[in-house]
BAPAGU-775940 format. One record per residue (C-alpha): residue number from 1; x, y negated, z. Coordinates in steps of 0.5 Angstrom, whole numbers, plus 500, padded with zeros to 3 digits. Layout:
<marlums>
<NUM <X Y Z>>,
...
</marlums>
This chain:
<marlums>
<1 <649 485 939>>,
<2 <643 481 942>>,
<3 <646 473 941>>,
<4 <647 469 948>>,
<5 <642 462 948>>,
<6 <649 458 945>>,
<7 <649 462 939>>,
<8 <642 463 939>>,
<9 <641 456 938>>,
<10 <647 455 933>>,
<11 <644 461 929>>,
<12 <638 457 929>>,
<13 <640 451 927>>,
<14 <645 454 921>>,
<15 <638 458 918>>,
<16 <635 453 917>>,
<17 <640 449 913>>,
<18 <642 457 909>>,
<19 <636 460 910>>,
<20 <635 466 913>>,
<21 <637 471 908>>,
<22 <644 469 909>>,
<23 <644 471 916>>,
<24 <644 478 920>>,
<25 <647 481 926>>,
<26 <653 483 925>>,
<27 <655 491 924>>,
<28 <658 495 927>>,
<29 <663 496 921>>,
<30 <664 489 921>>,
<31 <668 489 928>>,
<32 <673 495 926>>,
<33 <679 495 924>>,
<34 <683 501 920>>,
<35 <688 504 926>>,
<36 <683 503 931>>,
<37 <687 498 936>>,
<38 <683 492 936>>,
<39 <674 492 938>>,
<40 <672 486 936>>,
<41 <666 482 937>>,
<42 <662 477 934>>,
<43 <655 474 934>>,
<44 <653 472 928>>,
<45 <653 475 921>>,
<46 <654 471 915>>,
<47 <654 473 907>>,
<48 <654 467 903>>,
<49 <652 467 896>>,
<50 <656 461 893>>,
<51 <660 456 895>>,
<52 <656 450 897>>,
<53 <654 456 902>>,
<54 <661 457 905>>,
<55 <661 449 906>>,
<56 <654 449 909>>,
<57 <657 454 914>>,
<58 <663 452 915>>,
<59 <660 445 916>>,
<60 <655 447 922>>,
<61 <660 451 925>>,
<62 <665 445 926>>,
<63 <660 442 929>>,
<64 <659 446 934>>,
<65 <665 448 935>>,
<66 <664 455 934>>,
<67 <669 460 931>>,
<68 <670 463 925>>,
<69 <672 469 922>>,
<70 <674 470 915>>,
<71 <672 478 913>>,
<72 <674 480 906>>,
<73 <674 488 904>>,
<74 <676 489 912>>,
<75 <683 493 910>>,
<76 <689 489 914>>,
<77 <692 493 918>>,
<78 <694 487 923>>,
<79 <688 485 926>>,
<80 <687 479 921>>,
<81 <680 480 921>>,
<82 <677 482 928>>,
<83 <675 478 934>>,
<84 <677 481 940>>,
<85 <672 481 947>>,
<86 <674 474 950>>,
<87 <671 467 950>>,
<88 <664 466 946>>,
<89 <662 470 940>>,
<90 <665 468 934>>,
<91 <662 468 927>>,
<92 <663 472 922>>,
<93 <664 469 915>>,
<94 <664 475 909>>,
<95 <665 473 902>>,
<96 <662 480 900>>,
<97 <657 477 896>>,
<98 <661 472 892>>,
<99 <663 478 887>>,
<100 <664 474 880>>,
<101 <669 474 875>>,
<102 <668 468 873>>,
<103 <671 468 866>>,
<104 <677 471 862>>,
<105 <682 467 858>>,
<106 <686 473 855>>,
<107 <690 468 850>>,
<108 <693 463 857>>,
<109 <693 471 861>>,
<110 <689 467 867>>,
<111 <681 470 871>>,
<112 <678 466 874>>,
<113 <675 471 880>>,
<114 <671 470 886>>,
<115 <673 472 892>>,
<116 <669 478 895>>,
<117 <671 481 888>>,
<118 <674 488 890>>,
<119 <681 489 886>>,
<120 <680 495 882>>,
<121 <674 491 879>>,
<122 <679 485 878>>,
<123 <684 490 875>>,
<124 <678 493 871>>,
<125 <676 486 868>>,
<126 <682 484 866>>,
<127 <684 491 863>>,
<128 <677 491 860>>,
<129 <681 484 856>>,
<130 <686 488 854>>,
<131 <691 485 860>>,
<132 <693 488 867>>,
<133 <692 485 873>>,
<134 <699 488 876>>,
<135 <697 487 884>>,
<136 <697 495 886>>,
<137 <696 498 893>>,
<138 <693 504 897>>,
<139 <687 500 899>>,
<140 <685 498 891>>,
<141 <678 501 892>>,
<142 <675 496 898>>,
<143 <680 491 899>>,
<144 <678 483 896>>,
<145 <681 479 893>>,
<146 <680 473 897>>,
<147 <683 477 903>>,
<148 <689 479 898>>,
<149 <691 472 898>>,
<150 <689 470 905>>,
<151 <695 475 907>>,
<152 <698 475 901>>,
<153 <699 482 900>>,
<154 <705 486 896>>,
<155 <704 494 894>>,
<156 <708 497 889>>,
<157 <709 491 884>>,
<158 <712 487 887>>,
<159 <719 488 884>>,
<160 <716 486 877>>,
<161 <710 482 878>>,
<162 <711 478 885>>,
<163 <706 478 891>>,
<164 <699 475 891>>,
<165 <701 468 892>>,
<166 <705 470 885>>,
<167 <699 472 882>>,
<168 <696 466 883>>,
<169 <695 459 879>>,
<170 <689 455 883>>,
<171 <684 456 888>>,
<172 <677 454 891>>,
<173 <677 453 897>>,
<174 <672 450 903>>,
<175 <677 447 908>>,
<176 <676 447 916>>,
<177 <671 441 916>>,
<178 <667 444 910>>,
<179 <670 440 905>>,
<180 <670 444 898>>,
<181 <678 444 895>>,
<182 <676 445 888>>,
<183 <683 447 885>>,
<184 <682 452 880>>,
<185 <687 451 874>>,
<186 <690 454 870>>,
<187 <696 452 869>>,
<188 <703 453 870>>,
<189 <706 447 871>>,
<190 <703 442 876>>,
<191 <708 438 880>>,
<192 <703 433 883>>,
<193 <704 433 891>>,
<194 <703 439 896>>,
<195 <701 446 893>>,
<196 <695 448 898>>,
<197 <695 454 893>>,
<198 <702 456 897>>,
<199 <699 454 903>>,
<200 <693 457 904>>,
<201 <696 464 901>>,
<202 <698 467 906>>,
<203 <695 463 911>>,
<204 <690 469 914>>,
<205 <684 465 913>>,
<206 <687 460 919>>,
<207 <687 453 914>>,
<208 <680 454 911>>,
<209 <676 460 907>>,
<210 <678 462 899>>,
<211 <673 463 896>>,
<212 <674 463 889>>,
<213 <682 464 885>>,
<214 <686 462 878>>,
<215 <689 469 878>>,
<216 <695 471 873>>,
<217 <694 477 868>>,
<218 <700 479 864>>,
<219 <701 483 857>>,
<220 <699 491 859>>,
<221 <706 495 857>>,
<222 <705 499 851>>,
<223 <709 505 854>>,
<224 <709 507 862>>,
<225 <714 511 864>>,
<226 <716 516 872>>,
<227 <721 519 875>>,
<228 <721 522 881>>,
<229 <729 523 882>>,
<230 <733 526 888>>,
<231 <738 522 892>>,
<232 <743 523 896>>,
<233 <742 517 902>>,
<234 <739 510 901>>,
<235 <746 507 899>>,
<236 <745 511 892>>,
<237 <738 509 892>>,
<238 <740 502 892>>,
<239 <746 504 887>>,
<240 <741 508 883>>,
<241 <736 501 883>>,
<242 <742 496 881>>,
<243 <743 501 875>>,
<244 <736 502 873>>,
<245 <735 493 873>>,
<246 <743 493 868>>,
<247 <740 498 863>>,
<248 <733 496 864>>,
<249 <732 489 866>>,
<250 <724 486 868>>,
<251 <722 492 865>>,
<252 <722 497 872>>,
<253 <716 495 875>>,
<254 <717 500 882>>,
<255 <722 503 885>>,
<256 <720 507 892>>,
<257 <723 510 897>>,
<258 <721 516 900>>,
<259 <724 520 906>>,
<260 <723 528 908>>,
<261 <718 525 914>>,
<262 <713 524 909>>,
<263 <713 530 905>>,
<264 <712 534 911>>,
<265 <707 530 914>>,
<266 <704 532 908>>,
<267 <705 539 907>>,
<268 <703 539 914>>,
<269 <695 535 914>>,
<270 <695 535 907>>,
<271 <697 542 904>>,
<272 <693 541 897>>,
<273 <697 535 895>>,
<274 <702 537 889>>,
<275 <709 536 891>>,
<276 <715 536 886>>,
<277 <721 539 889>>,
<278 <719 546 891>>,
<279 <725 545 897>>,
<280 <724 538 900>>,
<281 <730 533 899>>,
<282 <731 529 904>>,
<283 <731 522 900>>,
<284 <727 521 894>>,
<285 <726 515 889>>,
<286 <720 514 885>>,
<287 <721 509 879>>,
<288 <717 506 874>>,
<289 <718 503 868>>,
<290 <713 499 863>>,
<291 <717 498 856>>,
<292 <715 495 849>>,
<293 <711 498 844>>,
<294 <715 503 840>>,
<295 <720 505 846>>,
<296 <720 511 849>>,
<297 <719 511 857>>,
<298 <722 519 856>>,
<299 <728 518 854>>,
<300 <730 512 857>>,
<301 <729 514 864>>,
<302 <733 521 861>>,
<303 <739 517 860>>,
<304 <738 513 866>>,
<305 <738 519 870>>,
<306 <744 522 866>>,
<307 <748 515 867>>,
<308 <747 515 874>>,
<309 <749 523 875>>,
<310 <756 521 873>>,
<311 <755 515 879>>,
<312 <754 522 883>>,
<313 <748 517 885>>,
<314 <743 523 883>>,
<315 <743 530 883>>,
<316 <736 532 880>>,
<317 <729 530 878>>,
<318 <723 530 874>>,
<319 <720 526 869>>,
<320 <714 525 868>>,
<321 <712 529 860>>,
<322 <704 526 860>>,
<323 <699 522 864>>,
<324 <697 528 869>>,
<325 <705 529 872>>,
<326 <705 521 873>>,
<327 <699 521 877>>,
<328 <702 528 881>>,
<329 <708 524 883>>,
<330 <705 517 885>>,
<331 <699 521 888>>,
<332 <705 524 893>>,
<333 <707 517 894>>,
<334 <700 514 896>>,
<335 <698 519 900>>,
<336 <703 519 905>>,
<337 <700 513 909>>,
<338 <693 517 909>>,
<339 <699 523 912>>,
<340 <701 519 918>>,
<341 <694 516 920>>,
<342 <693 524 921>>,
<343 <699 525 925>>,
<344 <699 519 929>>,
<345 <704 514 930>>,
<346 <707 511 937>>,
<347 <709 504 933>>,
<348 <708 503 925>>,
<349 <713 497 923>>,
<350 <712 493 916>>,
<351 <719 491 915>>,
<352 <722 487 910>>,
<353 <731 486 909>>,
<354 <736 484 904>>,
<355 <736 489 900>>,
<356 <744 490 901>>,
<357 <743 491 909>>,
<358 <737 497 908>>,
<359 <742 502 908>>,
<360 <746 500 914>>,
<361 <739 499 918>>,
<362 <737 506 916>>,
<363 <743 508 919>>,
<364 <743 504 925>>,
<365 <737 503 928>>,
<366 <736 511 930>>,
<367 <740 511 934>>,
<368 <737 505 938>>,
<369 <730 508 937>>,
<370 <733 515 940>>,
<371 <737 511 947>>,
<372 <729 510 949>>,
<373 <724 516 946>>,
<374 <726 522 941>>,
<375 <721 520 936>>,
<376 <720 523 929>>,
<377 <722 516 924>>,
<378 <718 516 917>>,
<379 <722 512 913>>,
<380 <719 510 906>>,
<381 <717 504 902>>,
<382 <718 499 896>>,
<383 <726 500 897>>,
<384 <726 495 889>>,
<385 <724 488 895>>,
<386 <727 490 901>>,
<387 <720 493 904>>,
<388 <721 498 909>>,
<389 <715 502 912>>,
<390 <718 505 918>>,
<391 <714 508 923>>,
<392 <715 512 930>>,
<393 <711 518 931>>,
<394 <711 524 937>>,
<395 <715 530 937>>,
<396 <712 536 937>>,
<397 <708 537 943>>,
<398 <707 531 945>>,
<399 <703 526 944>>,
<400 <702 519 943>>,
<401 <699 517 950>>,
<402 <705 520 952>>,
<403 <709 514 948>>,
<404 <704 508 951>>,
<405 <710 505 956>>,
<406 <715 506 951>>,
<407 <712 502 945>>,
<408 <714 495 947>>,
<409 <721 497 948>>,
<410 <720 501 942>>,
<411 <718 496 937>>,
<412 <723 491 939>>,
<413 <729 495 938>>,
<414 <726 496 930>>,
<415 <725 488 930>>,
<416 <731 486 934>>,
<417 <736 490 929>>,
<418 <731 487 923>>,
<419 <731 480 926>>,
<420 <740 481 927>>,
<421 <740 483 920>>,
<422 <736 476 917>>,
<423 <730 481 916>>,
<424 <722 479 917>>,
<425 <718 483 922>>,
<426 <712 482 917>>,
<427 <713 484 910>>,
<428 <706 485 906>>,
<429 <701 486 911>>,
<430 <702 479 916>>,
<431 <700 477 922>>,
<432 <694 478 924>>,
<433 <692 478 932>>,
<434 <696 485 933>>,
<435 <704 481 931>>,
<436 <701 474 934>>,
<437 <707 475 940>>,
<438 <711 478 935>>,
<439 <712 471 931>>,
<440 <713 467 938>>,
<441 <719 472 940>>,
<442 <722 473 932>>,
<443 <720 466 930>>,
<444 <724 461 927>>,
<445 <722 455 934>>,
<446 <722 449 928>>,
<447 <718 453 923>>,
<448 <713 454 928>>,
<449 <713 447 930>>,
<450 <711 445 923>>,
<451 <706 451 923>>,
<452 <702 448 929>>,
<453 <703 441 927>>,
<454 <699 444 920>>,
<455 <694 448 923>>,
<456 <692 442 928>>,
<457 <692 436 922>>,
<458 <687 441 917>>,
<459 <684 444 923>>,
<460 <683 440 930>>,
<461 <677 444 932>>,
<462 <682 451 932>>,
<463 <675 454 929>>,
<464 <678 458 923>>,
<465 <680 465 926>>,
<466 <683 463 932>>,
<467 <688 467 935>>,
<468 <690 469 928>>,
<469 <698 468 926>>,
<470 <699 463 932>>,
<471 <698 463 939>>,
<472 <694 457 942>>,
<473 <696 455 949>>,
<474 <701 460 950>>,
<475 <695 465 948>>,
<476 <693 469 941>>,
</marlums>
């Protein structure tokens, strides 16, 4: 994309203070998005190398007042990290050359990790220290740390370790006059004021960029069990995942709800994957526990299982007996995000509810998505934190298109039974440009009011990733 003479002149003038290799045009790869709704654009590309370059960057781009638009591993699924056509061309800030792993204290459980670095490689520096680095989810191999923190990401842990802003001790930062925020500690009690840890976690790269982080490990549990078992309905489930926590406690580390749906959007676009039950049930759990050395993960979820069949909480399963059969119940569960990209949803929600109101959502909300469209529902997720994923897809026979004018009215009856509920219309996946509108609608007015005076007081010039999370002048 050739650069107008603004920007022309602005990339001229950043060159000279980063030098030459740091700047290039931006990429086609750089101005998409995983499901294709937004095309964004940019009018410079920046990969700096440290720091003290993101702050020179930032800097400039403060003073002539262009946009930036922080870009990590380019995974989020909410358009965070894309610039629609519209105003000038922003810049687009990627940290993929700040890859590090800046030091490993397996005695205080912390890695300190530059931000570009890829989460499996995080995962696998810290397993390289005898620790796990918990924070698990489909996009592993490509997501970046910097971007898991920027939208506090959740995945399949949570119920044991807690999200990404969990996961996080201290960060370094560049705020969005270009100061450097050097706030990487290590410690576990710091009640000094404002935590801009929390603040910027979560914060989708609006408030400033992270740059680097102080991320939490834990012991690895010696003995790792699954089980994928058959309920009857997601009131058993949550049953099921309150008898799992008594006689368990900390030591269940997922819990997962998978509906018929997905299984046969499976059988249908990806027949090689190696199902469990030869006939599909209709609601399933897959469950995981971490124990101390010397228990046995077998036996412990064979008498979870005999315990819950006498609560008619269960009426089959399978446990996992070797490292092959645990990695076929979770590779089903993986791949059922990749099955509903094959197939296609109208709507895809990311919903999060008091766990005790899950199955009375499950129950109702068909029956106000059926008052506006037949639509086939897929409703599956991390059941042991209240996050739902529950997408909308064409009957057969149709397509998506098809469903253009009843999106809206689609997506708003999901998120009005959520908001009536006490639920949050984004549980993992954040704001972004795509639920901009959204937030507006569903969002708290005071809390909203706190937000922009926030953003105003850190960035008066409104360049860090403007029309993400807020809209500005009534506008995303």
């Amino acid at each position: 994309m050739p650069l107008n003479p603004a920007d022309a002149a602005f990339a001229a003038r950043l060159e000279r203070q980063v030098g030459a290799d740091v700047l290039r045009p931006v990429e086609p790869r750089y101005l998409e998005e995983p499901r294709g709704q937004y095309a964004g654009h940019g009018g410079l590309l920046a990969l700096p190398r440290t720091v003290e370059e993101v702050s020179a960057i930032i800097t400039a781009a403060a003073e002539a007042r262009v946009g930036v638009v922080p870009y990590g591993g380019g995974t989020g699924l909410v358009g965070g990290q894309v610039a629609e056509d519209g105003g000038s061309a922003p810049l687009i800030l990627s940290l993929e050359r700040m890859t590090a792993i800046r030091a490993v204290y397996p005695e205080e459980n912390v890695m300190i990790a530059e931000a570009g670095a890829i989460l499996a490689d995080v995962q696998a520096a810290a397993r390289g220290a005898d620790r796990l680095f918990p924070l698990s989810l489909a996009a592993e191999g490509s997501a970046r740390i910097g971007g898991n923190l920027s939208t506090n990401a959740g995945g399949v842990n949570v119920l044991r370790y807690g999200t990404a802003r969990e996961l996080c001790l201290g960060l370094e930062a560049v705020l969005p006059d270009g100061r450097i925020w050097h706030g990487l500690k290590r410690l576990r009690k710091d009640n000094t004021g404002y935590d801009l840890r929390d603040l910027l976690c979560g914060a989708e790269g609006t408030l400033g960029v992270i740059t680097a982080a102080a991320l939490k490990l834990s012991p690895i549990p010696a003995e790792i069990g699954t089980a994928a078992l058959i309920v009857p309905d997601p009131r058993a489930a949550l049953g099921l995942l309150a008898l799992a926590q008594d006689r368990l406690g900390e030591m269940v580390s997922a819990f997962e709800l998978i509906h018929r749906q997905g299984l046969d959007f499976l059988s249908e676009t990806l027949p090689d994957i190696r199902q469990p039950f030869a006939d599909k049930p209709e609601w399933q759990v897959l469950i995981e526990i971490g124990l101390a050395r010397g228990m046995d993960p077998v036996t412990a979820l064979g008498d979870l299982f005999e315990a819950a069949m006498e609560r008619d909480l269960v009426s089959d399963g399978i446990v996992a007996q070797s490292e092959g059969q645990r990695a076929d119940l979770w590779n089903v569960r993986e791949h059922i995000p990749d099955a509903n990209r094959r197939i296609g949803a109208i709507a895809s929600h990311d919903i999060s509810l008091p766990l005790s109101c899950v199955p009375d959502f499950i129950q109702r909300a068909p029956q106000k998505i059926a008052a506006i469209a037949e639509v086939r529902i897929n409703c599956f997720g991390h059941l042991g934190d209240g996050n739902l994923h529950y997408n909308l897809f064409p009957v057969p026979g149709r397509t998506r298109a098809e469903y253009k004018d009843q999106k809206p009215d689609l997506t708003h009856a999901v998120y009005d039974l959520v908001a009536e509920m006490g639920g949050s219309i984004s549980a993992e996946h954040g704001i972004g440009r795509l639920k901009a509108g959204e937030l507006e609608r569903y969002g708290d007015p005071v809390k909203l009011a706190a937000m922009r005076a926030i953003k105003d007081a850190l960035d008066p010039c409104g360049i860090m990733n403007p029309g993400a999370v807020l809209f500005v002048d009534g506008q995303a």
